[in-house]
C-alpha positions in Angstrom: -114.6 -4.8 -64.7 -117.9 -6.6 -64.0 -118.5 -6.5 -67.5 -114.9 -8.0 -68.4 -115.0 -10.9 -66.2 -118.3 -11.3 -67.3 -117.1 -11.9 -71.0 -114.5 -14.0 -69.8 -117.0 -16.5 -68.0 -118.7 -16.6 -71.0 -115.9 -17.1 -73.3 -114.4 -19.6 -71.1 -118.0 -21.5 -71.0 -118.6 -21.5 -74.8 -117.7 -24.9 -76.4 -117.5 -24.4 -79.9 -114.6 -24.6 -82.1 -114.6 -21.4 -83.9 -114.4 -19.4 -80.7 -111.5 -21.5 -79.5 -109.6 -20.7 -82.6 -110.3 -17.5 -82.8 -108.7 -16.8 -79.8 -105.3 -19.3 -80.5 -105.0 -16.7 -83.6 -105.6 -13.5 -81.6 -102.9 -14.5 -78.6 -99.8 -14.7 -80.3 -99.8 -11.3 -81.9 -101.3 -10.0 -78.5 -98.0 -11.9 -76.9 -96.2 -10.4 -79.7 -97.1 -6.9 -78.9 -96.3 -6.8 -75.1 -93.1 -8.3 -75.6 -92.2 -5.4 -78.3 -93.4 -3.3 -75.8 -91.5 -4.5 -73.0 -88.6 -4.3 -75.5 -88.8 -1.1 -76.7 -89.3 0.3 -73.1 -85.8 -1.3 -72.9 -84.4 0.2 -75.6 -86.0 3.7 -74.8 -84.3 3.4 -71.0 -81.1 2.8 -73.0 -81.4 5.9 -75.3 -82.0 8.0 -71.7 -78.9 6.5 -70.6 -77.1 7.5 -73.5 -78.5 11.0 -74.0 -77.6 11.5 -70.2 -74.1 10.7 -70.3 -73.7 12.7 -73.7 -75.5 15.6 -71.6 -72.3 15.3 -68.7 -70.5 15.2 -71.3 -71.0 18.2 -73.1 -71.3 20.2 -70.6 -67.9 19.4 -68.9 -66.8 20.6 -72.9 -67.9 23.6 -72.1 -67.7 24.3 -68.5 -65.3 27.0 -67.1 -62.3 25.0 -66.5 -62.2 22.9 -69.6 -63.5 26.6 -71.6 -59.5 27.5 -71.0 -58.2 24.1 -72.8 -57.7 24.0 -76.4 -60.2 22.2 -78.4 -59.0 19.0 -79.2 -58.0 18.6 -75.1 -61.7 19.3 -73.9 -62.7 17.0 -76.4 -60.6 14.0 -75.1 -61.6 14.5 -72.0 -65.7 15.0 -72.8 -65.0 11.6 -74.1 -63.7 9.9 -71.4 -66.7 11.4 -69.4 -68.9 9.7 -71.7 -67.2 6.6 -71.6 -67.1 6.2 -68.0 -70.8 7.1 -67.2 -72.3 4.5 -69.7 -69.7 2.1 -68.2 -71.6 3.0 -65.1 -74.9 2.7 -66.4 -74.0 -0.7 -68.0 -74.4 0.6 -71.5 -72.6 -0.8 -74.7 -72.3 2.2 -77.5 -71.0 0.7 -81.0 -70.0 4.7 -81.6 -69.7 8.0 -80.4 -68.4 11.1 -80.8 -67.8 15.0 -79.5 -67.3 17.6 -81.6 -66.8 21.1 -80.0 -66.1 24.4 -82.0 -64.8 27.9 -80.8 -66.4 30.8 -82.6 -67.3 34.3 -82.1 -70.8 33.3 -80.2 -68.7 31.4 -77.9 -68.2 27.4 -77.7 -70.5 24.8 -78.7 -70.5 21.3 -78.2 -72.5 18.5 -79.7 -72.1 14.6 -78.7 -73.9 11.9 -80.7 -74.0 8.4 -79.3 -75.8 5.0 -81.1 -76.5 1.5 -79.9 -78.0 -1.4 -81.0 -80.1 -2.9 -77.7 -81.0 -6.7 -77.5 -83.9 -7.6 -77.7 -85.6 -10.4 -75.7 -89.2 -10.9 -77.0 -88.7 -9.4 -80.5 -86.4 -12.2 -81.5 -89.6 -14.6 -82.2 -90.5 -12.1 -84.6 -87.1 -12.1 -86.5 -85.6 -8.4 -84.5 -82.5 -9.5 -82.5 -81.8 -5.8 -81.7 -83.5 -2.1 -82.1 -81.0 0.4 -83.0 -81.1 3.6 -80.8 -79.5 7.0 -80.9 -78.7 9.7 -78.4 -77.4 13.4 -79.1 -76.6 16.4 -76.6 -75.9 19.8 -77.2 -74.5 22.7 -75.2 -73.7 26.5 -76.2 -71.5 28.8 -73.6 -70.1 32.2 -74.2 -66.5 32.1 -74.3 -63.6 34.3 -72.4 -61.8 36.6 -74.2 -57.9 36.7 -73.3 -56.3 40.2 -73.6 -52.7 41.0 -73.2 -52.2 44.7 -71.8 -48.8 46.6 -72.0 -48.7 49.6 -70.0 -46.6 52.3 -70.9 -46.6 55.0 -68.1 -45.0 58.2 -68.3 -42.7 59.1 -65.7 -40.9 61.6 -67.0 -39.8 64.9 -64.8 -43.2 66.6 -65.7 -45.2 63.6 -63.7 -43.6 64.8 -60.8 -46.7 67.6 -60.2 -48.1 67.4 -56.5 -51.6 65.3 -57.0 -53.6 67.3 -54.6 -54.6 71.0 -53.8 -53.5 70.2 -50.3 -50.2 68.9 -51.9 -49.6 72.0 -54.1 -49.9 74.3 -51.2 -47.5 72.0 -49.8 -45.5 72.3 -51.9 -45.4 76.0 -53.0 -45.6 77.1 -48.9 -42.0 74.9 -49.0 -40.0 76.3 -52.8 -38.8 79.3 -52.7 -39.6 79.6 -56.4 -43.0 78.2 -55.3 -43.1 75.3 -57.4 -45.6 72.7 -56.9 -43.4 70.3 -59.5 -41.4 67.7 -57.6 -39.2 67.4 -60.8 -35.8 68.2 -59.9 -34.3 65.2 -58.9 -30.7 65.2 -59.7 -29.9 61.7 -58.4 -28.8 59.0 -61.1 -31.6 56.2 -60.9 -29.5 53.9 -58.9 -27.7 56.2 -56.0 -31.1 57.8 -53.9 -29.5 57.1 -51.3 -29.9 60.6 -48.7 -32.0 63.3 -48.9 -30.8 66.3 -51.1 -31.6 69.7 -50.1 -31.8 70.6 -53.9 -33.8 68.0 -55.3 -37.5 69.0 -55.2 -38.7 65.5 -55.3 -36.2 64.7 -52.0 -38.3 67.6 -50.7 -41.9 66.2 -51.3 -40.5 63.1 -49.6 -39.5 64.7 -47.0 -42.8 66.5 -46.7 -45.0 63.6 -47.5 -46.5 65.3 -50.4 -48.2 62.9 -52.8 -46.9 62.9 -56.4 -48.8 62.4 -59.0 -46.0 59.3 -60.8 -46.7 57.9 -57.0 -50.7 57.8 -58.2 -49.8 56.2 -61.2 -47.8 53.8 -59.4 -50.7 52.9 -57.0 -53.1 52.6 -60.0 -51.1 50.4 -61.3 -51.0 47.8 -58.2 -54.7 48.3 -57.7 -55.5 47.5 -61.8 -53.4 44.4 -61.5 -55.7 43.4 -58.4 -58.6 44.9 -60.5 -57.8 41.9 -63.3 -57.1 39.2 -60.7 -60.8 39.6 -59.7 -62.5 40.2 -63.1 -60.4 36.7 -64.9 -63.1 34.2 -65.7 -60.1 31.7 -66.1 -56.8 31.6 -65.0 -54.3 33.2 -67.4 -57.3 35.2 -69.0 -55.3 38.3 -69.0 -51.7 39.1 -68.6 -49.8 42.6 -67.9 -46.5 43.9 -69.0 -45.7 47.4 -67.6 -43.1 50.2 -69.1 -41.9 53.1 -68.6 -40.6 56.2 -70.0 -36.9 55.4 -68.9 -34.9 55.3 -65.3 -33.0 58.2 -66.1 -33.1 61.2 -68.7 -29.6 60.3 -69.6 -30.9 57.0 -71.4 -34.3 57.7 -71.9 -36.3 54.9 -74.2 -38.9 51.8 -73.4 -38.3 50.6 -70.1 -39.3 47.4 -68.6 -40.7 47.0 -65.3 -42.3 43.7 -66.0 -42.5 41.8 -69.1 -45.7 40.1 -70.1 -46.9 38.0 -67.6 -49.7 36.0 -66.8 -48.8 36.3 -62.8 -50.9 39.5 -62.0 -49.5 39.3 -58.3 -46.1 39.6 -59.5 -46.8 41.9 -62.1 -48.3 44.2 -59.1 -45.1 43.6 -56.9 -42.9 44.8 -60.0 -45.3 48.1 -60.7 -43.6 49.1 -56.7 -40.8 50.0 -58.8 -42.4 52.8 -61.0 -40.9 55.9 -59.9 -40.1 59.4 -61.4 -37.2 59.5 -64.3 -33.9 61.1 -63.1 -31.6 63.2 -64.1 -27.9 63.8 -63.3 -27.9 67.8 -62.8 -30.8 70.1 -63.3 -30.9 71.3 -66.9 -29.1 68.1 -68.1 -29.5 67.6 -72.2 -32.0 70.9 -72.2 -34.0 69.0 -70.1 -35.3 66.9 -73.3 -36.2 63.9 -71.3 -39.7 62.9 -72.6 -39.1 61.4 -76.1 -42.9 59.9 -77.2 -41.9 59.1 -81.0 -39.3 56.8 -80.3 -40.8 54.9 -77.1 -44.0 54.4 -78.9 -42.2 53.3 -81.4 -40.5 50.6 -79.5 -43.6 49.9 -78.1 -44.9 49.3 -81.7 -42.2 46.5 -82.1 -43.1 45.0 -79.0 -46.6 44.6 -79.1 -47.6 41.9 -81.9 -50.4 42.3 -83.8 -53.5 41.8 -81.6 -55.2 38.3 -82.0 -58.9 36.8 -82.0 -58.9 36.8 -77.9 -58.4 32.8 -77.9 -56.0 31.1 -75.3 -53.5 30.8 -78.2 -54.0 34.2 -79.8 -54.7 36.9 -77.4 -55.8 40.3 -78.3 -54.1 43.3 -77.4 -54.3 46.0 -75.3 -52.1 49.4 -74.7 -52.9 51.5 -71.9 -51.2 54.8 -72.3 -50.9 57.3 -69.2 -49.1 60.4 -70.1 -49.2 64.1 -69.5 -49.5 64.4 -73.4 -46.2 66.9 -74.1 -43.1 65.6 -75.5 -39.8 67.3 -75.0 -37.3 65.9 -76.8 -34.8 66.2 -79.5 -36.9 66.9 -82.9 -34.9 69.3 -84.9 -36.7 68.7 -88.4 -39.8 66.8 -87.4 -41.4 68.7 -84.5 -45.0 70.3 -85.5 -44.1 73.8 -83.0 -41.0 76.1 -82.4 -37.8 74.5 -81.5 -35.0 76.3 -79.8 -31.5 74.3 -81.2 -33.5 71.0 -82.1 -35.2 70.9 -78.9 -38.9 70.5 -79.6 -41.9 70.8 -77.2 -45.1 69.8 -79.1 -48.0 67.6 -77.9 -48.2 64.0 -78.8 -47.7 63.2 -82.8 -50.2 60.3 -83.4 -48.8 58.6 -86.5 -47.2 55.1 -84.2 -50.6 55.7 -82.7 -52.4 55.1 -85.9 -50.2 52.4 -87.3 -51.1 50.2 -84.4 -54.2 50.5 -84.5 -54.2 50.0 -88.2 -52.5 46.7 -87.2 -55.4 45.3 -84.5 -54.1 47.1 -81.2 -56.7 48.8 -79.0 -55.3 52.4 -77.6 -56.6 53.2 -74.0 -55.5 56.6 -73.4 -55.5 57.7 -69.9 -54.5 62.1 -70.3 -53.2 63.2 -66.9 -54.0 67.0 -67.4 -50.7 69.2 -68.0 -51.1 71.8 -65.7 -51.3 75.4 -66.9 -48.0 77.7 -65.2 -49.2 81.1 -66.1 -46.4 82.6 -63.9 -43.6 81.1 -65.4 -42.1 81.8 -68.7 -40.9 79.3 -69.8 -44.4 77.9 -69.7 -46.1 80.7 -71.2 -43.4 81.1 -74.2 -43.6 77.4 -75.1 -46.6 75.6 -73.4 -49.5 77.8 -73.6 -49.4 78.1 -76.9 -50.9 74.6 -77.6 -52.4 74.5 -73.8 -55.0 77.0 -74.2 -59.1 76.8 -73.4 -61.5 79.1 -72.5 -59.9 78.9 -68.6 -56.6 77.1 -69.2 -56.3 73.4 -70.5 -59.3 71.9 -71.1 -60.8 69.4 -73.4 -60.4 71.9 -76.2 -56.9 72.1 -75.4 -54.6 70.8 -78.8 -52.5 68.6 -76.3 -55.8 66.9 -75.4 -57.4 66.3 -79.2 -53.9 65.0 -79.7 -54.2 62.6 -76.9 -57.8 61.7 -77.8 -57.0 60.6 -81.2 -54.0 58.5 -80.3 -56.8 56.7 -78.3 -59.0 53.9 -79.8 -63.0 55.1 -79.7 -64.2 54.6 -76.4 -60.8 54.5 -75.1 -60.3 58.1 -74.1 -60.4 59.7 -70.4 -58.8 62.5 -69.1 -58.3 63.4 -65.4 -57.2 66.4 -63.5 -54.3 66.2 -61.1 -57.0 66.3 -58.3 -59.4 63.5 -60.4 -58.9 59.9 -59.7 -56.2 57.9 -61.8 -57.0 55.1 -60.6 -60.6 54.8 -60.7 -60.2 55.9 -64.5 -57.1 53.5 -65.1 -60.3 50.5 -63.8 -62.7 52.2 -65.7 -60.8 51.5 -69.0 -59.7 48.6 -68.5 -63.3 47.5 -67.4 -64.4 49.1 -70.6 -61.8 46.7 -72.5 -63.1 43.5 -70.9 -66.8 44.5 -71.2 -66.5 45.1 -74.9 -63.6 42.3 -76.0 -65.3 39.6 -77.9 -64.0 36.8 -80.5 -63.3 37.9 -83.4 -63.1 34.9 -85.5 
C-alpha cells in the first residue's frame, strides 16, 4: 500500500502529456470492466434465483403427495411453484418449462428456466442485456400400486380346531371325537340358537378357536398390515372372497369388492365365517368346488398392470386347505364315487393367470391327516402321504406350490401362524413390486 500511494503521488505530480494520456486511454476500459463486473454479478444473482425456484419446483414434482398425481397434474402444479417463487424473488423468465417422466427407476423431473437480465453499465459498450439460464433436476423412486383379491377358503373342512389345546377340546367334547367343527347344518342366514348337533354350534359353545375364525382375523390384521405399509393413499386396495355362504350354492363369493378403503375392507372381512350346509351329508358333501371359483376369479381379476396409479398390478392371495370335493365326474385326476371327486388342487386357472400378469400368493393351511377314520384313509391318504403324514412332499402340497407364483409359496400347520404368514406374503409382494414399464 505504501508502495501504491507512493506511485499515485508520483503519477499525480508528473506534468507531462504523455502520462496524462496514457491514463485517459487506460480508464475507460478499466470503467468498462467493473461495470461488466458489477453486471454480470447481477445477472449470476439472477441465474441463482432461477435455479432455486426450478429446484422447489422439482422437487414438489416429485415429492410424496404430488408422486400419487398423474403426470401432467404434478406438472401444472411444479409450474405454478415456479412461477410464484420468481414472482417473489422479483424475477422476469421469458420461458420455462417442467417435464417429468414415470419409468421403471421411478420419477424424474427436469425444469429449465431462461432470462435475459438488464444490464446497467454494459449498455455503453452496446449489451443491453446478458441472457442467463437455470436448470434443476430431481430423481425419486416411485410407489408401486397393487390390487389384492383374496380368495379364502371356508369350506366345511376349514372348520378344524387351530390349536392342540383346541383339538383336545374338541375331541374330550364329540362322541365320535372329532376335532372338525364342520357340521353345521344351519342355512347361512338362520344361526340363530345353538344346535346340539352342529359341531361348529359346539366349538362356540366351548370357545374353541377355529381355524376359518384365524383366517378371518388374518384377514382384519393384513388390511391394518397395508394401511401402515401405503407410501400414498390409495396405494393398495383389497377385495375379499370366499368359497360360498352355503354348500347349496357354492361359487365366488363377495365379501368386499375392490376397494381402496382398507378400514372398511377390514370391517367387511368380520363377515368371513365357515360355509353351511342344510343337513349333514347334503349333495355328498361336495361343497369345495376349486375349478370353477378360480375360474370366476380368473374373470374377475384383469390382467395385472405396470403398478401406476392408473394401472395397478395384481395380486391373488389364495388360502386354502388345498383338496377339492366337488362334482368332477370326467375331469377329476383320482377315484370318484358317482362323479364325486376328491383330488388336490388342479393348477391349470392357476397357470393361465399367471400367464396373463397375475402374481399367485399361496398361503396352504395343512390338511390334517385322520388316520382313524375311513373315509380319510380310503380317499385322502392316498395323495396325503409323507414320511410321517402330510408334509411338504405331500402331492396336495406340490399342487398348491405350483399354483403359487415363485416366492409366493408358504405353508402353515393348524398350530403355525396364519396370520404372520398371510403379512409375510403380502410384505414379500410390496418389497418385490416394481414398475414395469
Amino acid at each position: 500500500m505504501i508502495k501504491l500511494a507512493a506511485h499515485l503521488r508520483s503519477l499525480r505530480a508528473d506534468r507531462r502529456g504523455n502520462v496524462a494520456v496514457t491514463f485517459a486511454i487506460a480508464l475507460l476500459p478499466i470503467l468498462g470492466l467493473v461495470g461488466a463486473a458489477v453486471d454480470y454479478s447481477i445477472a449470476v444473482n439472477t441465474r441463482t434465483k432461477i435455479e432455486a425456484a426450478l429446484d422447489t419446483a422439482v422437487l414438489l414434482a416429485t415429492s410424496k403427495t404430488e408422486a400419487n398425481l398423474p403426470t401432467a397434474t404434478a406438472q401444472a402444479d411444479a409450474l405454478k411453484m415456479f412461477a410464484a417463487q420468481v414472482a417473489m424473488f422479483g424475477v422476469t423468465t421469458k420461458s420455462s418449462s417442467i417435464t417429468i417422466t414415470d419409468g421403471v427407476n421411478g420419477r424424474v423431473a427436469t425444469g429449465t428456466a431462461a432470462a435475459d437480465v438488464p444490464t446497467t453499465f454494459m449498455k455503453v459498450m452496446g449489451f443491453n442485456s446478458i441472457a442467463v439460464n437455470g436448470n434443476a433436476t430431481a430423481k425419486v423412486g416411485l410407489p408401486v400400486y397393487v390390487d389384492f383379491y383374496l380368495l379364502l377358503d371356508n369350506s366345511p373342512s376349514m372348520g378344524v380346531a387351530a390349536t392342540p389345546a383346541d383339538i383336545t377340546t374338541m375331541v374330550n367334547n364329540t362322541t365320535d371325537q372329532c376335532a372338525f367343527a364342520c357340521h353345521d347344518t344351519y342355512t347361512s342366514s338362520s344361526r340363530k340358537t345353538l344346535n346340539k348337533n352342529s359341531y361348529y354350534d359346539l366349538a362356540k359353545k366351548l370357545g374353541v378357536t377355529m381355524r376359518i375364525d384365524v383366517v378371518r382375523q388374518a384377514t382384519q390384521a393384513l388390511m391394518d398390515k397395508a394401511a401402515a405399509t401405503e407410501a400414498v393413499s390409495d396405494q393398495f386396495r383389497m377385495a375379499i372372497y370366499t368359497m360360498g355362504a352355503d354348500c347349496s350354492g357354492v361359487g365366488q363369493t363377495t365379501i368386499t369388492p375392490l376397494t381402496s378403503s382398507l378400514s372398511s375392507a377390514k370391517s367387511a372381512a368380520a363377515g368371513i365365517d365357515l360355509m353351511t350346509i342344510p343337513y349333514a351329508g347334503y349333495n355328498n358333501d361336495q361343497c369345495t368346488d376349486f375349478d370353477n371359483v378360480l375360474a370366476s376369479m380368473n374373470n374377475t381379476i384383469p390382467t395385472s398392470g405396470a403398478g401406476t396409479s392408473t394401472d395397478p398390478q395384481k395380486y391373488l392371495f389364495f388360502v386354502s386347505d388345498g383338496v377339492a370335493d366337488a362334482y368332477y365326474p370326467t375331469s377329476c385326476t383320482k377315484k370318484t364315487t358317482s362323479g364325486r371327486c376328491q383330488e388336490p388342487l388342479t393348477t391349470a386357472i392357476c397357470d393361465t393367470l399367471k400367464n396373463r400378469g397375475v402374481k399367485i400368493a399361496v398361503l396352504y393351511t395343512t390338511y390334517l391327516a385322520l388316520p382313524t377314520n375311513s373315509w380319510y384313509m380310503n380317499w385322502i391318504d392316498p395323495f396325503n402321504k409323507g414320511p410321517y403324514g402330510p408334509s411338504p412332499n405331500s402331492e396336495i402340497a406340490q399342487k398348491m406350490q405350483a399354483c403359487a407364483s415363485p416366492g409366493f409359496y408358504f405353508e402353515v400347520s393348524p398350530t403355525d401362524g396364519i396370520s404372520e404368514a398371510m403379512n409375510a406374503l403380502f410384505q414379500k409382494a410390496v418389497s418385490t413390486a416394481h414398475l414395469t414399464n
